[in-house]
Every structure is written in structure tokens, then in C-alpha cells.
C-alpha positions in Angstrom: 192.1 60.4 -51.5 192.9 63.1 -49.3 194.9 66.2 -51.0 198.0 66.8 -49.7 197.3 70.1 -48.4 195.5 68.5 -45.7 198.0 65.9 -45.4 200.8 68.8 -44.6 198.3 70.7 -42.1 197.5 67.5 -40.0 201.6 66.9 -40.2 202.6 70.5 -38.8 200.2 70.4 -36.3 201.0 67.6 -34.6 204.7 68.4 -35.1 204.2 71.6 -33.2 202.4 69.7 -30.4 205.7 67.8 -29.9 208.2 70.5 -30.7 206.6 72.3 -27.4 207.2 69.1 -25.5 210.8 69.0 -27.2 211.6 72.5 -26.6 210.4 72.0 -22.6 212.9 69.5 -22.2 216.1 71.3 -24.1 217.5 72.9 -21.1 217.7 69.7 -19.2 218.5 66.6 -21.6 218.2 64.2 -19.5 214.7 64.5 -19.3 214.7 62.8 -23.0 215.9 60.3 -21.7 213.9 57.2 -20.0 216.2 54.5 -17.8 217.3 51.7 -18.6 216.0 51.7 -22.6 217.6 54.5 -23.3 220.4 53.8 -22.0 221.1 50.9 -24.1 220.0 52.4 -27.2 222.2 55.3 -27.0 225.5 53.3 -26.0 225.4 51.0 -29.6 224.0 54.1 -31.2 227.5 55.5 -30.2 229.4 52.6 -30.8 227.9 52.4 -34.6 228.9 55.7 -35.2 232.1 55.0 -34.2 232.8 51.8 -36.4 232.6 49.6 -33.0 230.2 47.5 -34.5 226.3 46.5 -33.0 227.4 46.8 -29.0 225.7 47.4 -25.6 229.7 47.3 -24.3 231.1 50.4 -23.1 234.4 49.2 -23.6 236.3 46.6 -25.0 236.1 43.7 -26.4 232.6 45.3 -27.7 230.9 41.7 -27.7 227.9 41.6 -30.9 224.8 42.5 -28.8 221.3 40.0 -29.4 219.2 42.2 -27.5 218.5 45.1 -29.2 216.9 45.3 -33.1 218.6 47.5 -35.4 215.9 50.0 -37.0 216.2 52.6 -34.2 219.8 52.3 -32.8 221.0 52.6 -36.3 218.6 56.1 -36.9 220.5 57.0 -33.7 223.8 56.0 -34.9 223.1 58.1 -38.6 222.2 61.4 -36.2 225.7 61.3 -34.2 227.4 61.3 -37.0 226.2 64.4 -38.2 228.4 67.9 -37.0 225.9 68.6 -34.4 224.3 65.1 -33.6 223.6 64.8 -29.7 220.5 63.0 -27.7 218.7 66.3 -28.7 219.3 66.3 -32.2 218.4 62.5 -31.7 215.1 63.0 -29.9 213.9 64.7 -32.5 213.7 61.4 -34.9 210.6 60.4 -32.8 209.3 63.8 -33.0 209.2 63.8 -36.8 208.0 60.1 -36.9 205.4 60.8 -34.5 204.0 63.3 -36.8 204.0 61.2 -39.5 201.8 58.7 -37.6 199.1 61.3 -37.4 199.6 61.9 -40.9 199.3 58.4 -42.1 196.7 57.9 -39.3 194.6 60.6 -41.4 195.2 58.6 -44.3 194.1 55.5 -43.2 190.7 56.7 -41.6 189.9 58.7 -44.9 190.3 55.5 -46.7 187.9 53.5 -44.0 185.6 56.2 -43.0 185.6 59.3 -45.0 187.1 63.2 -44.2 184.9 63.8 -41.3 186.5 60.7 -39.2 190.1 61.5 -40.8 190.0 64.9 -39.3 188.4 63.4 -35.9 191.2 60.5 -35.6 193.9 62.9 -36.7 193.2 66.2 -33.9 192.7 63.4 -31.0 195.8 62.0 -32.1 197.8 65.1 -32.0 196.8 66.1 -28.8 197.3 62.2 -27.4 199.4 63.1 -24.2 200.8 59.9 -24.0 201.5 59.6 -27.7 203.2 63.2 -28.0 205.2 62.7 -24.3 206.8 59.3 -25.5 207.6 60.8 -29.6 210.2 63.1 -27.9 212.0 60.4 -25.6 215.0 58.3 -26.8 212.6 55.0 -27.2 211.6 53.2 -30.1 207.5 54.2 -29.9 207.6 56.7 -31.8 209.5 55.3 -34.8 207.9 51.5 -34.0 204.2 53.1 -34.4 205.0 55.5 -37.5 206.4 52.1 -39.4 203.6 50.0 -39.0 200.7 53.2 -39.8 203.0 53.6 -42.9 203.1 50.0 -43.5 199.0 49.6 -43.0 198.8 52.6 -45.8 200.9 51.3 -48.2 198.7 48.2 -48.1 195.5 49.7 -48.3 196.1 50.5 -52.6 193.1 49.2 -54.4 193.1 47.6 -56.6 195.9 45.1 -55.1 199.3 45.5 -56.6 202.4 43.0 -56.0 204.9 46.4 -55.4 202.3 47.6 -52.4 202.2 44.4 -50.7 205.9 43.9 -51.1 206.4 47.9 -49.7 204.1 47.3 -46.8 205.8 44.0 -45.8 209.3 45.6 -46.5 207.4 48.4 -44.0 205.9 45.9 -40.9 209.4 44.3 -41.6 211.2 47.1 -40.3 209.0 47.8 -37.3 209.7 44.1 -36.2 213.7 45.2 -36.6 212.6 48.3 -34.3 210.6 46.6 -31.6 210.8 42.5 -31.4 207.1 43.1 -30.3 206.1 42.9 -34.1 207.5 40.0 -35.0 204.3 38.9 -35.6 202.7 41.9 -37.5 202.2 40.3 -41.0 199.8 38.0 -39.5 197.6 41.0 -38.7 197.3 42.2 -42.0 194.4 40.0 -43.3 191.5 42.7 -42.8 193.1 44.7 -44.8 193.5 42.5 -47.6 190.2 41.7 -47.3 188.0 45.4 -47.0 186.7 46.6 -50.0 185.0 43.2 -50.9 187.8 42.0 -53.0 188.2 38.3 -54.1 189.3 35.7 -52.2 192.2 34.2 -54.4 193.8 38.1 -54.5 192.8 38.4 -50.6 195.3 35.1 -50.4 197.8 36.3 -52.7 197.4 40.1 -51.1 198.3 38.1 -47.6 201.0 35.7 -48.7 203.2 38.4 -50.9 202.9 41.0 -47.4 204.2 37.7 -45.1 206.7 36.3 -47.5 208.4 40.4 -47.7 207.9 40.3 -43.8 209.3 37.4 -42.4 212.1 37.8 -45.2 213.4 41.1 -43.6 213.1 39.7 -40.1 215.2 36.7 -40.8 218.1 38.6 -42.1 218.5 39.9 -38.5 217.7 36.1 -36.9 220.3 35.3 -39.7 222.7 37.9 -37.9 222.1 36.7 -34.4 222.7 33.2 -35.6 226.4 33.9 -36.9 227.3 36.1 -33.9 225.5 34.1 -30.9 224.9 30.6 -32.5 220.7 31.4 -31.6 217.9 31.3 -34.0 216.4 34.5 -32.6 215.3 38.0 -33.2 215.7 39.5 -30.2 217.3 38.1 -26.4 214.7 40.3 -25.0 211.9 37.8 -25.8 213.2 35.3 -23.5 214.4 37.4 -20.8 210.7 39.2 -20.8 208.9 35.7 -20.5 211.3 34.6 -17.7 212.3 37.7 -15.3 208.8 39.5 -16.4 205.5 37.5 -17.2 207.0 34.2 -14.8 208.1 36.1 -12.4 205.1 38.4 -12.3 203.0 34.8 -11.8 205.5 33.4 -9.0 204.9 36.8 -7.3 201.3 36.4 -7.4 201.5 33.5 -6.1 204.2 34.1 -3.7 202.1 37.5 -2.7 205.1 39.6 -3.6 206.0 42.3 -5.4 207.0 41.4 -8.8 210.4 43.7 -8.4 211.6 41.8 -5.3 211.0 38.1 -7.3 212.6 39.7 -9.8 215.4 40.6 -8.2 216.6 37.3 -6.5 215.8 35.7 -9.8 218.4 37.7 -11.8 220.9 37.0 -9.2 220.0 33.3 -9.0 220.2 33.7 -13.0 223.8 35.7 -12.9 225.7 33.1 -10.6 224.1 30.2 -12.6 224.8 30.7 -16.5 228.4 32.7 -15.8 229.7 30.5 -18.0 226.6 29.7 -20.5 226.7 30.7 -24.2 223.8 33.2 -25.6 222.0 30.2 -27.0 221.7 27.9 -23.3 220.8 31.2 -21.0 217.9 32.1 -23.8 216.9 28.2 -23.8 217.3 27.9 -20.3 215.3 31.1 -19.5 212.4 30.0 -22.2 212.4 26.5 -20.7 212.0 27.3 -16.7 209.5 30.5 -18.0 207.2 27.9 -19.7 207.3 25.7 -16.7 205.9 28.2 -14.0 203.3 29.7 -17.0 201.8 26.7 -17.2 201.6 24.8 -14.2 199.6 28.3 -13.4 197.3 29.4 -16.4 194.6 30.8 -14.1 196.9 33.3 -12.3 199.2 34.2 -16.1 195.1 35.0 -17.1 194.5 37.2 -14.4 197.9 39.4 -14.0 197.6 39.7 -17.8 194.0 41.5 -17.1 195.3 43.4 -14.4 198.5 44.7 -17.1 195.8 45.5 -19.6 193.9 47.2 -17.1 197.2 49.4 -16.3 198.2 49.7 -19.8 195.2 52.0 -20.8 195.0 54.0 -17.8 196.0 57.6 -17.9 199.7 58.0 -17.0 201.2 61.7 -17.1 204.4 61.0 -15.1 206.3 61.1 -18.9 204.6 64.6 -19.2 205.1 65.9 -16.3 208.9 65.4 -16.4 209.4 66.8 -20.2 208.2 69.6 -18.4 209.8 69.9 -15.2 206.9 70.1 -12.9 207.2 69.8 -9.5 205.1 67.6 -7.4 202.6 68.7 -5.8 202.5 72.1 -7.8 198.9 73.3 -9.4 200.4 72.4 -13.0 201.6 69.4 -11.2 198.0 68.2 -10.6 196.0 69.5 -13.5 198.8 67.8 -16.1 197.4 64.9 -14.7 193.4 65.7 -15.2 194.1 66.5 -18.5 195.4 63.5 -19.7 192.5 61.4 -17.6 190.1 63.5 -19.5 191.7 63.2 -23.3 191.9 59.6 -22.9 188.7 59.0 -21.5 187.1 61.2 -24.3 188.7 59.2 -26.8 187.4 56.0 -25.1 184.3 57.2 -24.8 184.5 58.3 -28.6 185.8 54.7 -30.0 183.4 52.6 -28.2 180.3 55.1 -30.1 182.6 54.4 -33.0 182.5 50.9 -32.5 179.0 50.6 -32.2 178.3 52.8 -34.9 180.5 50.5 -37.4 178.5 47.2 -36.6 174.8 49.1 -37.7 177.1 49.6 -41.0 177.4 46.8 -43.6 180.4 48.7 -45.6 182.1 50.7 -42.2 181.9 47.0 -39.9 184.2 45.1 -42.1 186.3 48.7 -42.4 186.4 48.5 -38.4 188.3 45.7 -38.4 191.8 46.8 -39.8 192.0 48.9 -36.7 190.4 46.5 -34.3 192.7 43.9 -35.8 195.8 45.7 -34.7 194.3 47.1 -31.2 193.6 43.2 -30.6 197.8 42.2 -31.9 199.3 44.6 -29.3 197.1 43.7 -26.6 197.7 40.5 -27.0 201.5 41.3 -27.4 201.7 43.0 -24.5 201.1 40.8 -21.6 201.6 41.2 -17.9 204.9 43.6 -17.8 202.4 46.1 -20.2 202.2 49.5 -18.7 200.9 53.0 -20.6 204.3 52.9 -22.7 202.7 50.4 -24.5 199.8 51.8 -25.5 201.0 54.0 -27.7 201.4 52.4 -31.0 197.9 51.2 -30.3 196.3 54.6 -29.7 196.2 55.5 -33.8 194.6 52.7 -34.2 192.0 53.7 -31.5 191.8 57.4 -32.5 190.9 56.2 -36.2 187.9 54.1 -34.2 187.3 57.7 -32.5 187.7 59.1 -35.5 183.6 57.1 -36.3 182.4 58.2 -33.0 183.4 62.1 -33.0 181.0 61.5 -37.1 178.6 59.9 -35.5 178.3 62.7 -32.9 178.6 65.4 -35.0 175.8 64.1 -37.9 173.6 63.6 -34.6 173.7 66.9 -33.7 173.0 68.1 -36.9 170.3 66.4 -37.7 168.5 67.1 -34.8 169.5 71.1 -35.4 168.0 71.0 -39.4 164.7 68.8 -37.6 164.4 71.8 -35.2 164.4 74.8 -38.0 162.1 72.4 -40.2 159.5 72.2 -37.3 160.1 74.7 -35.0 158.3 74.3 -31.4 154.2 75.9 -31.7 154.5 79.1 -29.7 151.4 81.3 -28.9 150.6 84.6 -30.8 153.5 83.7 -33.3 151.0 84.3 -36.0 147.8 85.0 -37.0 146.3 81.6 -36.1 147.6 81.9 -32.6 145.6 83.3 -29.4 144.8 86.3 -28.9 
């Protein structure tokens, strides 16, 4: 188990990497901020902390809001009420939890891999530009990733114990009540039942115990949303994603538009229809109509869900860029932007070496899939509206796949340097036997 020592080195570090970003971006708040999200989060934040209640209103009658999950806002809420809370103060929530997803990121590859992969997965992850821009931004990343890291931790106690599975369900729980895009997380957690070459009967018991605690604290929000909106749902958001996102995104394909301008006439076609709808028959009516277009066009949902995959890992320092107030154009400008094509391709480069290196390995290739599991759930998750934002509670589980790579790599090179002193290269006259 790693010693704690290490544990605190890997957590400053990566801290510090963020403070800098943090500290760029004091003397101009709003460049925490990121439009509309932010936005939102802030305004019930406030509204909490002033005993208005769970609200996206900015004035009376402060209606219960179904859109927003509660984890986050209500970390928010906690930081305004403190003698100097402000969106600075605030930002710094998903500075701290970033830091403690490289931490528990550390963890989690020492268990699977061993120190040399730990300290690989947790240095790429500190530097991550994309992971490190979006920890200091009023967003739910930061927080989101950092719950499920500590969640997959918790879980990964041998021998399996009834209070770890309950903590790490209580833990994947919570990130669904941060970001509705975990509402299926407990599924996910199989592999990691199942490494170490335990039993199948505990494997069953590990994985019912985690989903029983997970969908438990989920449905005491969908209990919420019930008695305020009459609608069995986590999260509004679902619905209006599948509709004026992923359906939209197909009609435009199909339409050769841009997504934005279907978008657009939907939500007013959408605004003028339901004026006098109930939460419940806009979300059912949104779901309904969404499925419809989807699939009567499977082939084209397939293909703009490649292309948002495609987008979703590709190198995107505009977050970076503004933390730190460069201006277009400008040398820092442009080499901000090969840096973070360069991290990210080294640690893609690094993870697929990983990769291969775990399937030649009986013990590391079922290891390799508690990360690949979770790489595979927020891929899937993400769909066609996926762009780098969502990439970053996937990237720990990547770096941790690095992590094998950056081993591999270095034991390579070592090798061949001990081969080399054992047998050096023959070299006339280097001793008595040579030519003379």
C-alpha cells in the first residue's frame, strides 16, 4: 500500500499545478467562469445559501429546479456562506478535488500495477492541461471525477468487506447527485469486484451490496423530483440532452445544418408549444419525439456519435488559454496550444503501450480492466454533444493505463542498458587479445 508520504507529495504537486492556473485567473473572475453551466450553478448556489431553497430563479416565486443535481451546487452553497465565500473562494473546491483525483489515481494504479505505474499515472495526470484547466472552473468535473476515483478506491479493499462496498456505492452515489451522467456508474464496478481472482458468490455479493448503496442514494433525489415536479427523474437535463442535443444533432446531419441553427428553431418551436405543460409532459414529450428521429435514423446517430468521440479526445487549450489571459495570436497564444497536443498525445501514445503490455500479462490484463471499464462507461455516456469537457473524468482512468506504458518503457530501457555493460561492443586493441 503506498505510504502516505507519497500520497501527500503526489497531492501538493498537483495542487500547485492548479493553484498557478487559479492564481492566473484571480484578477479577472470571470475567467472561472464557463457560460451557461456556471451560470446556473452559481444562481441556486446563492439561493441555498440564502434559505431560497433548490432554484435556478433569480427572483420570485423561486420555482424547485429538476435540472440541476445537488452534490456540487450545495458545495457551492456551503462556500458563500462562509465570511469570505465568492466564485474565487468557490473555484477553489475543484482545485482541491482535482488534487485528490491524482491522489486517489496514485492509489488505484499502485494497487493494479505497482509504484513504478502509480508514479507514471500520477505526474501525467498532474500536468493533464485539460484536467488542471477545467479543476479551477465553476463546473462539476472536477468534483464528479474526484467522487468516482474515490469511490473505485474504496472498492478496491481485499479481502471484500460489506462497509467498503456500502462506502464506495454511498461514493458513485454522490457523483450521480453531481453529474446525471453517472447514473449508471454502479453498473461499471464489476471488474473491480472481480480482480484479484476472488470467488464468484463474493464477486456477486461485492456487486449487489455497491448497486443496492447506489441506486439508493440516487433515488432519494428522483424521490425529490417526484414531490416537487410530479416526474420519476434524476435530472431534466437527460431529456433535454437527447432531444435539443443528440436529435437535433441527427436532424442536422441530415438536414446538412449546423447543429446550433436546428437547435435553435427547435427550442423555440419547443417554448411556444409546452407554455402551459407541466415538468413531467415537456420531459415525456421531449423523450418521446427524441426517440422518434434516433431511430428512424440509427446509421447517421452511429456516425455523429464517432465524429463526438473523435472531438472529445482531441486537444482543446481554449480553457487554458483563457485562465490565462492570452491573447490570440500571441507566441504564448500558439505554443499553449502545442503543448497540450503534445501531453495528450504522449499519454495516448503511452496508454495504448500500456494496453498492450497488460494483455501479454495474465495478472495485469484482468487489472486493465477496472480502468478500461470506466474509459468504455463515459464514452458511451457521452454521445454526440461530447466535446474535450468530457474527457476529463475519463483521463485518470487513461493516465493509470499510461501509468503501464511509461513501466514498460522505462524496464525496456533498462534492460537493454544492464545487456550493454554485461557485453559491451568488441573494440580493437582493448586488450591484450586485440590487434596490434
Amino acid at each position: 500500500m503506498p505510504d502516505r508520504r507519497s500520497l501527500v507529495v503526489v497531492f501538493l504537486a498537483a495542487l500547485v499545478c492548479r493553484a498557478a492556473l487559479w492564481s492566473a485567473a484571480l484578477p479577472d473572475p470571470s475567467r472561472l467562469l464557463s457560460p451557461p453551466d456556471s451560470d446556473e450553478y452559481l444562481t441556486i448556489a446563492h439561493n441555498i445559501a440564502a434559505g431560497r431553497g433548490f432554484s435556478a430563479d433569480v427572483s420570485p416565486p423561486f420555482r424547485p429546479d429538476i435540472r440541476r443535481t445537488p452534490v456540487y451546487t450545495t458545495l457551492l452553497a456551503s462556500v458563500f456562506l462562509l465570511p469570505f465565500g465568492d466564485v474565487r473562494l468557490a473555484s477553489l473546491i475543484g482545485a482541491l478535488a482535482s488534487a485528490a483525483t491524482v491522489a486517489a489515481t496514485y492509489s488505484i494504479a499502485w494497487h493494479l500495477f505497482g509504484p513504478i505505474a502509480a508514479i507514471g499515472a500520477a505526474v501525467l495526470l498532474t500536468v493533464d492541461v485539460t484536467s488542471a484547466s477545467y479543476s479551477v472552473l465553476i463546473l462539476t468535473e472536477a468534483v464528479f471525477t474526484a467522487l468516482v476515483t474515490t469511490a473505485v478506491l474504496a472498492l478496491m479493499r481485499r479481502p471484500l468487506t460489506r462497509p467498503a462496498d456500502v462506502r464506495g456505492g454511498a461514493l458513485l452515489g454522490g457523483a450521480a447527485l453531481c453529474r446525471p451522467a453517472g447514473i449508471l456508474l454502479g453498473l461499471v464496478t464489476l471488474p473491480v469486484g472481480a480482480w484479484r481472482h476472488s470467488a464468484w458468490q463474493a464477486i456477486a455479493r461485492h456487486y449487489m451490496w455497491v448497486n443496492a448503496t447506489f441506486f439508493l442514494v440516487a433515488l432519494l433525489w428522483v424521490g425529490r423530483n417526484f414531490i416537487v415536479a410530479d416526474t420519476l427523474t434524476l435530472s431534466s437535463i437527460a431529456s433535454v440532452n437527447l432531444y435539443f442535443h443528440r436529435a437535433a444533432a441527427v436532424e442536422a446531419r441530415l438536414e446538412g445544418k449546423k447543429a446550433e441553427e436546428v437547435r435553435a428553431v427547435w427550442e423555440r418551436q419547443f417554448e411556444s408549444l409546452s407554455a402551459q405543460w407541466s415538468d413531467a409532459e415537456k420531459l415525456e414529450w421531449m423523450k418521446s419525439h427524441a426517440r422518434d428521429v434516433i431511430l428512424s435514423h440509427p446509421a447517421t446517430y452511429l456516425q455523429i456519435t464517432v465524429d463526438g468521440f473523435i472531438y472529445m479526445m482531441q486537444s482543446e487549450p481554449l480553457e487554458l488559454r483563457r485562465l490565462l489571459g492570452l491573447r490570440e495570436g500571441s507566441f504564448s497564444y500558439n505554443a499553449a496550444g502545442v503543448a497540450a497536443s503534445v501531453q495528450l498525445w504522449l499519454v495516448y501514445l503511452a496508454a495504448v503501450l500500456g494496453v498492450l503490455a497488460s494483455a501479454r500479462d495474465d495478472e495485469r490484463r484482468r487489472a486493465a480492466l477496472v480502468p478500461l471499464a470506466f474509459i468504455a462507461y463515459f464514452v458511451l455516456v457521452s454521445g454526440p454533444e461530447a466535446y474535450p469537457r468530457f474527457r476529463v473524468p475519463i483521463m485518470p482512468f487513461v493516465a493509470m493505463l499510461s501509468g503501464i506504458g511509461i513501466e514498460r518503457l522505462a524496464t525496456s530501457i533498462r534492460s537493454r542498458g544492464v545487456y550493454e555493460k554485461a557485453d559491451p561492443p568488441f573494440r580493437p586493441g582493448s586488450s591484450g587479445i586485440g590487434l596490434r
